[in-house]
C-alpha positions as CSV (number, residue, x, y, z in Angstrom):
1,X,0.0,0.0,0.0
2,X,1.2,3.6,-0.5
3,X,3.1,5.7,2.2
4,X,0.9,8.9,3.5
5,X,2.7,11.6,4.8
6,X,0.7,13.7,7.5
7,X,0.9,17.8,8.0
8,X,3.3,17.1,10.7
9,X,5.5,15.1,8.5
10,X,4.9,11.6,9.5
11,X,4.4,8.8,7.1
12,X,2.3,6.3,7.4
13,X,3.0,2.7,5.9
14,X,0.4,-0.1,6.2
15,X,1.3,-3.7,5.0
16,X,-1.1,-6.5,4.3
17,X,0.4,-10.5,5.0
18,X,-0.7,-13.5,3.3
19,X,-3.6,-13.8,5.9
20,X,-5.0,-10.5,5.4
21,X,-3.7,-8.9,8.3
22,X,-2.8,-5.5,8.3
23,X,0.5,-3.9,10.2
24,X,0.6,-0.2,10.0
25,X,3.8,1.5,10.8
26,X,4.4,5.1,11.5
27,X,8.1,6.9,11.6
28,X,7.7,10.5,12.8
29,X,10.0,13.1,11.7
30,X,12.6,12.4,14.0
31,X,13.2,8.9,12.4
32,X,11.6,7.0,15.2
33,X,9.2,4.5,13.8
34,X,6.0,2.8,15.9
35,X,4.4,0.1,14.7
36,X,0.3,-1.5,14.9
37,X,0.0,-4.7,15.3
38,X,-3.1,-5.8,13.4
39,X,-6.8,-5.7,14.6
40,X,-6.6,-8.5,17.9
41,X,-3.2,-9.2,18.7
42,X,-1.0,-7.9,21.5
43,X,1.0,-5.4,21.1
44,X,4.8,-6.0,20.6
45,X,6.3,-6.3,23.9
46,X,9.1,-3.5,25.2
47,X,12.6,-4.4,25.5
48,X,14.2,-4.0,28.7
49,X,17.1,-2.0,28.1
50,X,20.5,-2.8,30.9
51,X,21.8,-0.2,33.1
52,X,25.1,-0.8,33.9
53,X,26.0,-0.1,37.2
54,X,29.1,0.1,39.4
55,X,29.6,-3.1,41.8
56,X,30.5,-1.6,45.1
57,X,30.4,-3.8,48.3
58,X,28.6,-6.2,46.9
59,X,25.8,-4.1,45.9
60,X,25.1,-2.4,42.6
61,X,25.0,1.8,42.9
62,X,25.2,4.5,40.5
63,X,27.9,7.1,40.3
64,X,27.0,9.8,42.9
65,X,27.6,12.0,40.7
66,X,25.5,10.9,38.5
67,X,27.8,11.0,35.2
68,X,27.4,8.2,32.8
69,X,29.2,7.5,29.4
70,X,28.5,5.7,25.8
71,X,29.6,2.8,25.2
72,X,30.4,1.9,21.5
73,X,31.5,-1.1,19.6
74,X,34.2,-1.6,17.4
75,X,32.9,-0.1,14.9
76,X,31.1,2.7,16.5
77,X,27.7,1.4,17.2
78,X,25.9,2.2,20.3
79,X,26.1,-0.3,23.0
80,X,25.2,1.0,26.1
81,X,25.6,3.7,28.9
82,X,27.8,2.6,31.6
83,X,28.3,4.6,34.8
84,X,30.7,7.5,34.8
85,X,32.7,7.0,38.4
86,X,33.8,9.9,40.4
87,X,36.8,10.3,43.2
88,X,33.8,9.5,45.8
89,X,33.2,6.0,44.2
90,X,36.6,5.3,44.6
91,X,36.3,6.6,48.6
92,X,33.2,4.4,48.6
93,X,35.4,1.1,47.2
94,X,38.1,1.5,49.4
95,X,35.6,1.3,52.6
96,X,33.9,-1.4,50.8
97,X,37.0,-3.5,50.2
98,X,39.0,-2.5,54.0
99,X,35.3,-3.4,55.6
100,X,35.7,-6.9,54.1
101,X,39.0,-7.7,54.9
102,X,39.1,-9.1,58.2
103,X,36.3,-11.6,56.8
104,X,38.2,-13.1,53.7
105,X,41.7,-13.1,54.9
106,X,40.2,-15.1,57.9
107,X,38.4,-17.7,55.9
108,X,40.1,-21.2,55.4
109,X,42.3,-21.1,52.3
110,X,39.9,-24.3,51.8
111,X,36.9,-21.8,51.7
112,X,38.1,-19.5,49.9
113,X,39.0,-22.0,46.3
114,X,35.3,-23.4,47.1
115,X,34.0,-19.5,46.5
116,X,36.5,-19.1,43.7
117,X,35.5,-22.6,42.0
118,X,31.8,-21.3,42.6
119,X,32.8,-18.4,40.4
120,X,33.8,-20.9,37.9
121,X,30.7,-22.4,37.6
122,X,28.5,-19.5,37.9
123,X,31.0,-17.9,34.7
124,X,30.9,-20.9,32.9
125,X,26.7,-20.9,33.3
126,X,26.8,-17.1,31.6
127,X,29.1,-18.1,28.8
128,X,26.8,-17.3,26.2
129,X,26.0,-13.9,27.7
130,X,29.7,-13.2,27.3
131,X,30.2,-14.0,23.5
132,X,27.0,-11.9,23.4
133,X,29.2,-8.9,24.5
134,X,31.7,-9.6,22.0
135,X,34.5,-11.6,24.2
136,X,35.7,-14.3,22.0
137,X,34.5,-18.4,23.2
138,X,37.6,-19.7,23.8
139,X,38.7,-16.4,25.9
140,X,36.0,-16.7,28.0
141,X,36.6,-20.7,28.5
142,X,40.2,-19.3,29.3
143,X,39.0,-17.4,32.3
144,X,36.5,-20.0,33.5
145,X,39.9,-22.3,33.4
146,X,42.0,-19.6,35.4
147,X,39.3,-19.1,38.0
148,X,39.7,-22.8,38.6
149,X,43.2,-22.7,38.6
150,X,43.9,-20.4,41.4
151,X,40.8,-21.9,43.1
152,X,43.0,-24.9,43.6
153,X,46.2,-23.1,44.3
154,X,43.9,-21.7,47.5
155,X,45.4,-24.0,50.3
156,X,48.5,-24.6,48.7
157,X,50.2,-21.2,49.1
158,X,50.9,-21.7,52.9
159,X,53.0,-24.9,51.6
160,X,54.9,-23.9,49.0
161,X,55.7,-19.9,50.3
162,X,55.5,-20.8,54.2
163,X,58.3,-22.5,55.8
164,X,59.8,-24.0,58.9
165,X,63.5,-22.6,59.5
166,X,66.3,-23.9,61.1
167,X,67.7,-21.7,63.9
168,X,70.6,-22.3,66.3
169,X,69.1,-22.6,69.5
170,X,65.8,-23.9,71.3
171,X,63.2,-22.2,69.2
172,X,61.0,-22.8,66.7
173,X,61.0,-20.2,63.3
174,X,58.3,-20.0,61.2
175,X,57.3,-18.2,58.2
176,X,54.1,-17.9,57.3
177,X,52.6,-15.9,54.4
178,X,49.4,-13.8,54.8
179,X,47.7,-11.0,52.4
180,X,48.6,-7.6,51.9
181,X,45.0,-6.1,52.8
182,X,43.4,-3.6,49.9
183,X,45.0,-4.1,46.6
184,X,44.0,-0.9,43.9
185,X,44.0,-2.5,40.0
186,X,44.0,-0.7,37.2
187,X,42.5,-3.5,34.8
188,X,44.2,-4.2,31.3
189,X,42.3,-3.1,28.4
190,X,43.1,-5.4,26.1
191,X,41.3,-8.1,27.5
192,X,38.7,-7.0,29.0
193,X,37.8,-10.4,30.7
194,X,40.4,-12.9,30.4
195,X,43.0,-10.0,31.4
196,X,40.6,-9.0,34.5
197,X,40.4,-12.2,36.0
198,X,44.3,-12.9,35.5
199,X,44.8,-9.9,37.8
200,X,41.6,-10.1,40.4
201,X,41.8,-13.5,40.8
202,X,45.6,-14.2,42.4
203,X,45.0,-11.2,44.6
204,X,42.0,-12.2,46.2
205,X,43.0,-16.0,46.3
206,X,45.0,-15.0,48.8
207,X,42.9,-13.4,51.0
208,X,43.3,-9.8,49.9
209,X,40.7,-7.5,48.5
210,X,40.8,-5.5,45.6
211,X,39.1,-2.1,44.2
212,X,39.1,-2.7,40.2
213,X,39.4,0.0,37.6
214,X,37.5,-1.6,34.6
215,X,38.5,-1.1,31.1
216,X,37.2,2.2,29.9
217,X,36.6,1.6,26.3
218,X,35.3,-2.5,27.3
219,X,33.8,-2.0,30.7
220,X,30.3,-4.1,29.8
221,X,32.1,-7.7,30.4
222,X,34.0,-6.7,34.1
223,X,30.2,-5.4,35.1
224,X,28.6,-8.6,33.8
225,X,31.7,-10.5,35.8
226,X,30.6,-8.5,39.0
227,X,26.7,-9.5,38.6
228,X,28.5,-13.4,38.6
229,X,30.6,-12.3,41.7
230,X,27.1,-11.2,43.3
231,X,25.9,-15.1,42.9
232,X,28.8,-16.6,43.7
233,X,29.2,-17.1,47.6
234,X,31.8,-14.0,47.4
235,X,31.3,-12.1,50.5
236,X,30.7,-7.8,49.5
237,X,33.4,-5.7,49.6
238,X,36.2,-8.4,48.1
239,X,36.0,-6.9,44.6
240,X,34.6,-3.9,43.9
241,X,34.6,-2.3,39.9
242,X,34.1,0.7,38.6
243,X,34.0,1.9,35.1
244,X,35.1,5.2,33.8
245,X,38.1,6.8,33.4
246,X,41.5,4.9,34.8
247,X,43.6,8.0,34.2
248,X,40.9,10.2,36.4
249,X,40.5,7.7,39.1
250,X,43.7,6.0,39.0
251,X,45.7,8.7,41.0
252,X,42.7,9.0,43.6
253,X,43.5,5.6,44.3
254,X,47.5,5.6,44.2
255,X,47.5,8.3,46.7
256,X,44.9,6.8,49.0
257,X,45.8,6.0,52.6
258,X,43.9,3.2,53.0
259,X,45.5,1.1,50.0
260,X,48.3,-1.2,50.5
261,X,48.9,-1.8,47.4
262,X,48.8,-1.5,43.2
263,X,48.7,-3.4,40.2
264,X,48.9,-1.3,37.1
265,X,48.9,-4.5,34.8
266,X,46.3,-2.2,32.6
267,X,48.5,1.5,32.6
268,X,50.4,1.9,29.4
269,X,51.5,5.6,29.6
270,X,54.7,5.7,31.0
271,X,54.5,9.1,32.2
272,X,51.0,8.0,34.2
273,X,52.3,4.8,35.3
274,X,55.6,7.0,37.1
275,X,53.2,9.4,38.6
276,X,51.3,6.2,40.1
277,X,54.3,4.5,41.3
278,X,55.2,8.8,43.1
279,X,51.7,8.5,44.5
280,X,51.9,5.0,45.8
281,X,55.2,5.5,47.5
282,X,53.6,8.1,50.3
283,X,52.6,5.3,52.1
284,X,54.8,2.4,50.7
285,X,52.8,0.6,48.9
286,X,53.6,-2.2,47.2
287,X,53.4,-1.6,43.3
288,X,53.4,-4.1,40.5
289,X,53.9,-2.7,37.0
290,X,54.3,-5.8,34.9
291,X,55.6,-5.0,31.0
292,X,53.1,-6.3,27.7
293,X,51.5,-9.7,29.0
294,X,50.3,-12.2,27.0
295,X,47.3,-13.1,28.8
296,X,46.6,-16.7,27.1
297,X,49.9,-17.6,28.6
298,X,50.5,-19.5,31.8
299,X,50.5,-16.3,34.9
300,X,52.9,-18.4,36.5
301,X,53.1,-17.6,40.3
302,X,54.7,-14.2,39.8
303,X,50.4,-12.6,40.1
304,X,49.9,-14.9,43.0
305,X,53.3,-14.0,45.0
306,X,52.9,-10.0,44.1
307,X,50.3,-9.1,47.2
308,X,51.9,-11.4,50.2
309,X,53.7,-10.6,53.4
310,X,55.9,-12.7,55.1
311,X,55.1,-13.2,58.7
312,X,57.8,-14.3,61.0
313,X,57.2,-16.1,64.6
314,X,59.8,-17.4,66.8
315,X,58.4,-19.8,69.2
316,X,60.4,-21.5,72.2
317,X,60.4,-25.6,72.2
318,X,59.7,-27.5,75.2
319,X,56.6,-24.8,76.2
């Protein structure tokens, strides 16, 4: 049937099916288009459309400021709007994650690879959601595999890092590794999955807690990881992830008291990553600025080792 065009510039288009049915559909002037469903059927259902949020002690708040930024593919499309963070998010995180502290680094090393299995399985169950946001299969089978991986290296570190040393005289001298407390990443963004587990994983294995700085240009997969952290048996506060900027928010959270230390696995600008390192220093934190990474590669223990103390106890025999 022909198009009419109103007075206000709309035009109308009406289409007849094989059955006789007729679908009108209407695009203003704007471009938007609305479509009729024929005489006795239901109108087409509304698409909810995601809000992606930032993941903050285990719950799921805007910015409080507000701000919010697109989100584009490749090749330009629209995606979505993810939240914009502010210096007061990262405040926010770094209660979040020093509130949960004392709780994970407590937990059983056993307990803590049964949460970080869980995550496993609960990533593994979204797999398709994944692909969906443009994350290659076998990437996301490699950080289901990696979750497992330092899962199992859970009650193992005490073995391999801890250690009974021989003294002269009636003592005994122990050495036994514990966590570092709240650990600031700045997330790679190259990979914005594979690469984000690699470096949130073998910190909080160990009983540490992170604040995560997602990729800014692929931020949709680390929020989709956090809504899996949210079902997994992860107590709030161990990871928390914003999106936004990393070179606005990074130095907030370099020169934060409260942090003990800082991965910038995801900082490629010398100049910022220097700066970061100037920051960090005012209250010695420790800092790990790894060079390129192949992320499909075996982390070795290098990740796992980065965030650990040594504690030392001396402990008289016969007593």
């Amino acid at each position: 049937m022909p198009a009419k065009k109103d007075a206000a510039g709309a035009t109308t288009t009406a289409k007849k099916d094989a059955a006789g049915a007729t679908t009108t559909a209407k695009k203003d002037a704007a471009g938007a288009t609305t479509t009729t469903p024929p005489a006795g059927e239901a109108p087409p259902r509304l698409g909810v459309r995601k809000t992606y949020k930032l993941f903050i002690g285990g719950a799921f708040p805007r910015s409080e400021s507000g701000r919010s930024y697109v989100v584009t593919s490749p090749g330009g499309g629209f995606l979505a709007n993810a939240a914009l963070a502010s210096r007061k998010d990262v405040r926010d995180a770094v209660v979040a994650a020093r509130a949960a502290v004392g709780t994970w680094s407590s937990a059983t090393p056993y307990n803590r690879g049964q949460i970080l299995y869980r995550i496993a399985e609960m990533l593994d169950g979204r797999r398709t959601q994944f692909v969906e946001l443009g994350v290659a299969a076998d990437e996301v089978d490699e950080a289901i595999d990696r979750w497992v991986w330092y899962a199992g290296w859970a009650d193992k570190i005490a073995q391999v890092y801890g250690n009974a040393n021989p003294v002269a005289g009636p003592y005994f001298n122990l050495s036994v590794p514990e966590p570092t407390g709240v650990v600031g990443v700045v997330a790679p963004p190259d990979s914005p999955l594979l690469g984000l587990v690699s470096v949130v994983a073998p910190a909080i294995v160990s009983g540490n807690t992170v604040v995560v700085l997602a990729s800014e240009e692929r931020p949709l997969p680390a929020v989709t990881l956090a809504e899996v952290l949210a079902t997994s048996d992860l107590p709030g506060g161990v990871v928390n992830i914003l999106t936004g900027r990393p070179a606005e928010l990074a130095p907030w959270l370099a020169s934060h008291m409260d942090v003990n230390a800082l991965d910038l696995s995801g900082v490629s600008d010398p100049a910022l990553a220097t700066s970061l390192e100037a920051d960090a220093a005012e209250n010695l934190k420790r800092v790990r600025r790894p060079g390129p990474v192949d992320w499909r590669a075996d982390p070795g223990l290098g990740p796992l080792t980065a965030f650990l103390e040594t504690k030392t106890v001396w402990h008289p025999k016969g007593t």
